[in-house]
N, C-alpha and C positions, 0 to 999 in steps of 0.2 A: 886330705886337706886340699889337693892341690885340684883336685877330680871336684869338690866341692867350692872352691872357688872357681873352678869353669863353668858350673852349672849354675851358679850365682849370675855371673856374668852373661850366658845366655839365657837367661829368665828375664835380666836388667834391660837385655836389648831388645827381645823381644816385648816386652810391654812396652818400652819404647817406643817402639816398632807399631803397636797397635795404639796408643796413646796418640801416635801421628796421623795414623788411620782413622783413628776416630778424628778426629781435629779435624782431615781432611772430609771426612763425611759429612760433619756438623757447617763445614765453607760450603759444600757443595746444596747441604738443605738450603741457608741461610740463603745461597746465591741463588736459590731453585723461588722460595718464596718472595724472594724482593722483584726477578722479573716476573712472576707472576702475579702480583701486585700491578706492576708497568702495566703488564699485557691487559689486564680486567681496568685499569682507569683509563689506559687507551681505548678498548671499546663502550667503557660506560660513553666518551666522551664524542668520539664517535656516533653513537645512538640517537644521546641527547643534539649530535647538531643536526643530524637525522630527521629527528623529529621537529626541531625547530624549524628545519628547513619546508618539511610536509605542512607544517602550521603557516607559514609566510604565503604558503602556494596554495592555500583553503581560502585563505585571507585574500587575496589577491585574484581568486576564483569568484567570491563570491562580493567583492569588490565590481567586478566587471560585472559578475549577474548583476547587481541592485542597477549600475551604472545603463545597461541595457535594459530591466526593466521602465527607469526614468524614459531613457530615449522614446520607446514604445511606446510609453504613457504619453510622454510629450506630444511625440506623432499622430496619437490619436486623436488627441484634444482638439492637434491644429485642424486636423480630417475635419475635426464634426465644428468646429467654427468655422471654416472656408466653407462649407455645407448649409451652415445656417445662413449665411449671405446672400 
């Protein structure tokens, strides 16, 4: 009786014991998935300003080309008017 109430008792504590373990497993997934959540919206976020920023600097490229195309143009015109005088 006595030999079976000890082995009661170390069966109780070890599932215990593993119940904790598990529990402790399931914080460690839990905590494993949420910063890797952080991590991927941190670089979507990242990327996206990435690219916003490559798009400002297209825009701003081809701002200055038309802007220099006009000059040139400009320049020309005056050429062939001071010409026709």
């Amino acid at each position: 009786m006595l030999l079976a109430s000890l082995c009661k008792q170390i069966q109780d504590q070890l599932t215990e014991e593993q119940r904790m373990e598990e529990g402790r497993r399931m914080f460690q997934i839990f905590a494993a998935k949420m910063f890797e959540q952080r991590v991927l919206a941190a670089y979507r976020e990242k990327v996206a300003f990435e690219r916003q920023q490559r798009l400002f600097e297209e825009l701003e490229e081809e701002q200055r080309s038309l802007a220099e195309r006009e000059a040139n143009k400009a320049k020309k015109n005056e050429k062939k008017r001071l010409q026709k005088k």
